[in-house]
C-alpha positions as CSV (number, residue, x, y, z in Angstrom):
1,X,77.1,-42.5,-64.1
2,X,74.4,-43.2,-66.4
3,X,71.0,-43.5,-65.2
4,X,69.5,-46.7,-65.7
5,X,65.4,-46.4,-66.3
6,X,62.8,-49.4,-66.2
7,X,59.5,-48.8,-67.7
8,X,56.6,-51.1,-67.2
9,X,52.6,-50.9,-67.6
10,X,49.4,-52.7,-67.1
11,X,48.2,-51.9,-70.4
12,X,50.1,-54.5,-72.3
13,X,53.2,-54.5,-73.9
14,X,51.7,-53.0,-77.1
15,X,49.9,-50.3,-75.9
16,X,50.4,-47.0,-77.3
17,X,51.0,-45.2,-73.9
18,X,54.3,-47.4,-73.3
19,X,55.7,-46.0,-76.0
20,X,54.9,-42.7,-75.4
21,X,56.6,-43.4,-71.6
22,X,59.9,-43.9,-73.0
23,X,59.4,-41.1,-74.9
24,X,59.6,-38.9,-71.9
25,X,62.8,-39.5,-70.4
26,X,64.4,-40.4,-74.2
27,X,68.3,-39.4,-73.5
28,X,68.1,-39.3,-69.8
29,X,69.8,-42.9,-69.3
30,X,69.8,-46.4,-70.8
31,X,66.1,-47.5,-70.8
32,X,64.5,-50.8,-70.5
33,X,61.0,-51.5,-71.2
34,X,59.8,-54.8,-69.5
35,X,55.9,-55.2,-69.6
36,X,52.8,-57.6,-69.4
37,X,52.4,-59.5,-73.0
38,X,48.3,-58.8,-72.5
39,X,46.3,-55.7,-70.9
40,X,46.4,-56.2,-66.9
41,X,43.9,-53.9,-65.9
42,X,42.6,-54.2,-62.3
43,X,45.3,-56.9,-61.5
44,X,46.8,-54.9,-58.8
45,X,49.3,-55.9,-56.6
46,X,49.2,-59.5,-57.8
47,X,52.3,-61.7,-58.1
48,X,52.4,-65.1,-60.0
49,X,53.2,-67.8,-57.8
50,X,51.8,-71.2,-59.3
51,X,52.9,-71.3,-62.9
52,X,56.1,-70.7,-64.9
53,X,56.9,-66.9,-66.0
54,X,58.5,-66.5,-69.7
55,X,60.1,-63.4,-70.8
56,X,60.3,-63.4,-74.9
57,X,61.7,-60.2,-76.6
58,X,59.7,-58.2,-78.0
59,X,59.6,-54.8,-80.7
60,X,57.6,-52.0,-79.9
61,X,55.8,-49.8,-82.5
62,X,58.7,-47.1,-82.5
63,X,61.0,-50.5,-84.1
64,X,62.3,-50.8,-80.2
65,X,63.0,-53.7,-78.0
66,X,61.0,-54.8,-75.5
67,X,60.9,-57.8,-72.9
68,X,57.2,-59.3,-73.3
69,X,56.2,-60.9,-69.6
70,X,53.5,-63.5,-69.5
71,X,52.3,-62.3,-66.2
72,X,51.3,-59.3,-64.4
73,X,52.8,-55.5,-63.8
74,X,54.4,-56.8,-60.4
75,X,56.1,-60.2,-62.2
76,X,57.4,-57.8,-65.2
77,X,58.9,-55.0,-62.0
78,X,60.6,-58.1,-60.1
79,X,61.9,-59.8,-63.8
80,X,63.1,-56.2,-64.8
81,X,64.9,-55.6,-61.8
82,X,66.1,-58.9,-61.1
83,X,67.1,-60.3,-64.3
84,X,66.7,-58.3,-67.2
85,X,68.6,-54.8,-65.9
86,X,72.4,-54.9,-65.3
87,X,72.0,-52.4,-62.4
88,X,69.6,-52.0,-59.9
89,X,67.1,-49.1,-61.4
90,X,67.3,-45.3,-60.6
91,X,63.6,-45.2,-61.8
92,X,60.7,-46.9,-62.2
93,X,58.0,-45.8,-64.6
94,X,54.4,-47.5,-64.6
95,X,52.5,-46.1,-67.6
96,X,51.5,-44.1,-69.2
97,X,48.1,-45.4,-68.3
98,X,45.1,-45.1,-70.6
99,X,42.4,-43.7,-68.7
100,X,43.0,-42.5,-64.7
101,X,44.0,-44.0,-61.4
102,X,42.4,-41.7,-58.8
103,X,41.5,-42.1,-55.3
104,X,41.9,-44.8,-52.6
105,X,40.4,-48.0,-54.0
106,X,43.0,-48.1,-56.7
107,X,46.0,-48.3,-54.4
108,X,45.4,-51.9,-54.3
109,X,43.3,-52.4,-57.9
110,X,45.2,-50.8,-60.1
111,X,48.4,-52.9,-61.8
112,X,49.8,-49.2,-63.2
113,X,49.8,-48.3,-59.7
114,X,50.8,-51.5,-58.7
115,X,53.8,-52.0,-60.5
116,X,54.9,-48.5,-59.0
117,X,54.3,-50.1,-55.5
118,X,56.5,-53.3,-56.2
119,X,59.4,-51.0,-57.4
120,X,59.3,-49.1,-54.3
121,X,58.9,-51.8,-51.9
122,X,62.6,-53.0,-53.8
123,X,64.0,-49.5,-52.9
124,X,63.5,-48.4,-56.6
125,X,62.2,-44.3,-56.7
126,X,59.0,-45.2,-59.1
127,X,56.0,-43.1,-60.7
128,X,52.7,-44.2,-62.0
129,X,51.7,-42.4,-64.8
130,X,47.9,-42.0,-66.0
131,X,46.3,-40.0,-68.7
132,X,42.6,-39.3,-68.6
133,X,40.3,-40.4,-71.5
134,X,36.5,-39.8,-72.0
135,X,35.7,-42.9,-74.2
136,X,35.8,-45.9,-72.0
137,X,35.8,-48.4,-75.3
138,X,39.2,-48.0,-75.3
139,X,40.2,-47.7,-71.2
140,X,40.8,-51.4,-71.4
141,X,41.9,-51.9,-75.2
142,X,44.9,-54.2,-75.5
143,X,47.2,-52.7,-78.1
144,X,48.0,-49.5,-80.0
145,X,45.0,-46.9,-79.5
146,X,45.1,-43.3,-81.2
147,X,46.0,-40.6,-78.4
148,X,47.4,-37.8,-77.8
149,X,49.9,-38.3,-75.1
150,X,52.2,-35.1,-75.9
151,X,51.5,-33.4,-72.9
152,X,51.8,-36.0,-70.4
153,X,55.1,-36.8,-72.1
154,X,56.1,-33.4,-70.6
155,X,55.0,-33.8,-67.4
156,X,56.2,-37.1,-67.0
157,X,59.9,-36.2,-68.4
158,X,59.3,-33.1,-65.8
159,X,58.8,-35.4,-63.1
160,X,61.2,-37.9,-63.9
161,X,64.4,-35.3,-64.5
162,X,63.2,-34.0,-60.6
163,X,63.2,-37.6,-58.8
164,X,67.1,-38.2,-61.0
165,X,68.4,-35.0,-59.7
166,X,66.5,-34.8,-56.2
167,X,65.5,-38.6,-55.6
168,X,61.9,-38.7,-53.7
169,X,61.6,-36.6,-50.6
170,X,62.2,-39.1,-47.0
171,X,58.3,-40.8,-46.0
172,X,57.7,-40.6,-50.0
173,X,57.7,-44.2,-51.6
174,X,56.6,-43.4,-54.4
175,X,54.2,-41.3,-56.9
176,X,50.9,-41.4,-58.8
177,X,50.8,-39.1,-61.3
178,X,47.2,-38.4,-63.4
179,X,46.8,-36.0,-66.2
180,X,43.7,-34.6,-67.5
181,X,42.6,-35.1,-71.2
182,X,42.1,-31.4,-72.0
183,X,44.3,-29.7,-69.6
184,X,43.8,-26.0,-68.5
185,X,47.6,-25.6,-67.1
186,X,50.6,-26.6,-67.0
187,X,50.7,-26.1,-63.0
188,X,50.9,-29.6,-61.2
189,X,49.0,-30.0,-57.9
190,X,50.0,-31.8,-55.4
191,X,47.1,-33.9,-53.6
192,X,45.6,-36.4,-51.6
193,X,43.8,-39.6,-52.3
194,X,40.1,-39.1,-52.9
195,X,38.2,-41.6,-51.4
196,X,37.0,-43.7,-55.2
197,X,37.1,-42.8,-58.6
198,X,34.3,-44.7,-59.4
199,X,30.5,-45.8,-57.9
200,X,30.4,-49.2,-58.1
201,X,27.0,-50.9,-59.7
202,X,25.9,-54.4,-60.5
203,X,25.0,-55.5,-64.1
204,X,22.9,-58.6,-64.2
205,X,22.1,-60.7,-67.1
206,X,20.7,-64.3,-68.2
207,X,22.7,-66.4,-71.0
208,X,21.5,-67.9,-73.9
209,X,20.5,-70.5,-71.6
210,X,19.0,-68.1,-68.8
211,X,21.6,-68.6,-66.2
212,X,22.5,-65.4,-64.6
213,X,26.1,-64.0,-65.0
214,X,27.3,-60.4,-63.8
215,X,29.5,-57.6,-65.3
216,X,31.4,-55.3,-62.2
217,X,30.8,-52.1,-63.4
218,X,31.1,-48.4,-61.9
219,X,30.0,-44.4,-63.1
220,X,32.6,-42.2,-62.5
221,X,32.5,-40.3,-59.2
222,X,32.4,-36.5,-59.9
223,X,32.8,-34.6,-57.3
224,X,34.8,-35.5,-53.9
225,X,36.7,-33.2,-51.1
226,X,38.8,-30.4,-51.9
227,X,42.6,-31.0,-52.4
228,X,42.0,-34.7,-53.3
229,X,42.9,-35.7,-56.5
230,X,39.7,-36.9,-57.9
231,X,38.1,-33.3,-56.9
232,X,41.7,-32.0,-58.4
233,X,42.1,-33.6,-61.7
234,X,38.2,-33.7,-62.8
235,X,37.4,-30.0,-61.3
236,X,40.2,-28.0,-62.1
237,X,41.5,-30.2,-65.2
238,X,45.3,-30.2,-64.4
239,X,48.0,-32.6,-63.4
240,X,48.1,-34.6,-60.3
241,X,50.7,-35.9,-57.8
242,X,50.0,-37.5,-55.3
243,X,52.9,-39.0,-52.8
244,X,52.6,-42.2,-51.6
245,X,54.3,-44.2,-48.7
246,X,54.1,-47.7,-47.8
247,X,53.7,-47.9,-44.5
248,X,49.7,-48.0,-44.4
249,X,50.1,-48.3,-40.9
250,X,46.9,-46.5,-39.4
251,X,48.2,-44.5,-35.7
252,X,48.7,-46.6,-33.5
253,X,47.7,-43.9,-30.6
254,X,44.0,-44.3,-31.9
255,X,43.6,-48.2,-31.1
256,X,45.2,-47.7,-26.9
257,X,41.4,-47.1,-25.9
258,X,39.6,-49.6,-27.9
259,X,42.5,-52.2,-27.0
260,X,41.9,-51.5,-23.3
């Protein structure tokens, strides 16, 4: 049986780090890349409800196809699954991100992440993919940028070949997977959330005409608890995993007293 693979993103159809997904897992099954037409980031879990979705075909830098989705990473999952694949998918993969998803807050911010999450909650085995970068001109850039994305190819192909042959482990939905920019081994950690990749700060500023408009900004958060994955990735500059279920239900046992 021949493995059928969707590959999404939040980056855009035309980012460099989609290309570099399919990549990875080149040979190990029929592949279909089905992404946002424009950069998503930050969109999260969102799902288009009130306007019309179109799907145009689209080539990718490498001369491929690709199916161009005028909506978010959880419209392109749903349109990839649903209508564009022949078979229900043995894989999902969201990325590979430009710049890192770490830590609680982007569970529900990040549209790499995201689209991983949609997969999952279809029964689709999915990882979200994420590569570290230091300039932050181009975390957002909406097109091809100029990386080197060799060695999280090989991680995520290592990754990949393990959920085909194994499938996810029972409780596990699904993964997020970050890899450092300058990487000091090849040895992948597993960890837990941190608790947010970035501190979040207000910019304030006056228009031309002195009204006051704002910019949400955040500094990256440096240090965090040992074992999480923000402590992991930016402290000990290797690979991440980080398994994921969907059940965010808190214990239940801990809510009898304040009930009563």
């Amino acid at each position: 049986m021949v493995m059928q693979i969707l590959i999404t993103n939040d980056d855009g159809v035309n980012s460099s780090g989609i290309v570099a997904a399919k990549n990875a897992v080149s040979g190990l099954g029929e592949i279909e890349v089905v992404a946002p037409a424009t950069q998503q980031s930050g969109i999260g879990h969102a799902l288009t409800l009130f306007e019309p979705i179109r799907v145009t075909l689209s080539t990718l830098s490498d001369g491929s196809r690709a199916h161009s989705v005028s909506g978010t990473p959880t419209d392109a999952v749903i349109v990839g699954i649903y209508e564009i694949m022949k078979e229900k998918p043995d894989l999902l993969i969201s990325g590979i991100n430009v710049g890192e998803n770490l830590g609680m807050a982007e569970l529900t911010t990040s549209g790499t992440i995201g689209a991983a999450m949609e997969a999952a909650v279809h029964g689709v085995p999915a990882l979200a993919v994420s590569m570290q970068v230091t300039r932050d001109d181009i975390k957002f850039h909406d097109g091809h940028v100029d990386l080197d994305f060799d060695f999280a190819q090989k991680i995520t192909r290592k990754i990949s070949k393990m959920i085909i042959s194994k499938g996810l482990p029972a409780g596990v939905d699904f993964l997020n997977v970050n890899i450092p920019s300058h990487p000091e081994t090849h040895k992948v950690k597993l960890t837990r959330l941190g608790k947010r990749m970035y501190a979040i700060h207000i910019q304030k500023r006056l228009d031309p005409r002195g009204r006051e408009y704002y910019w949400i900004d955040g500094d990256p958060v440096e240090t965090d608890e040992y074992g999480t994955d923000v402590y992991t990735l930016r402290s000990c500059n290797c690979p991440t995993i980080t398994p994921v279920s969907l059940d965010l239900t808190s214990d239940l046992n801990l809510m009898e007293d304040w009930i009563d």
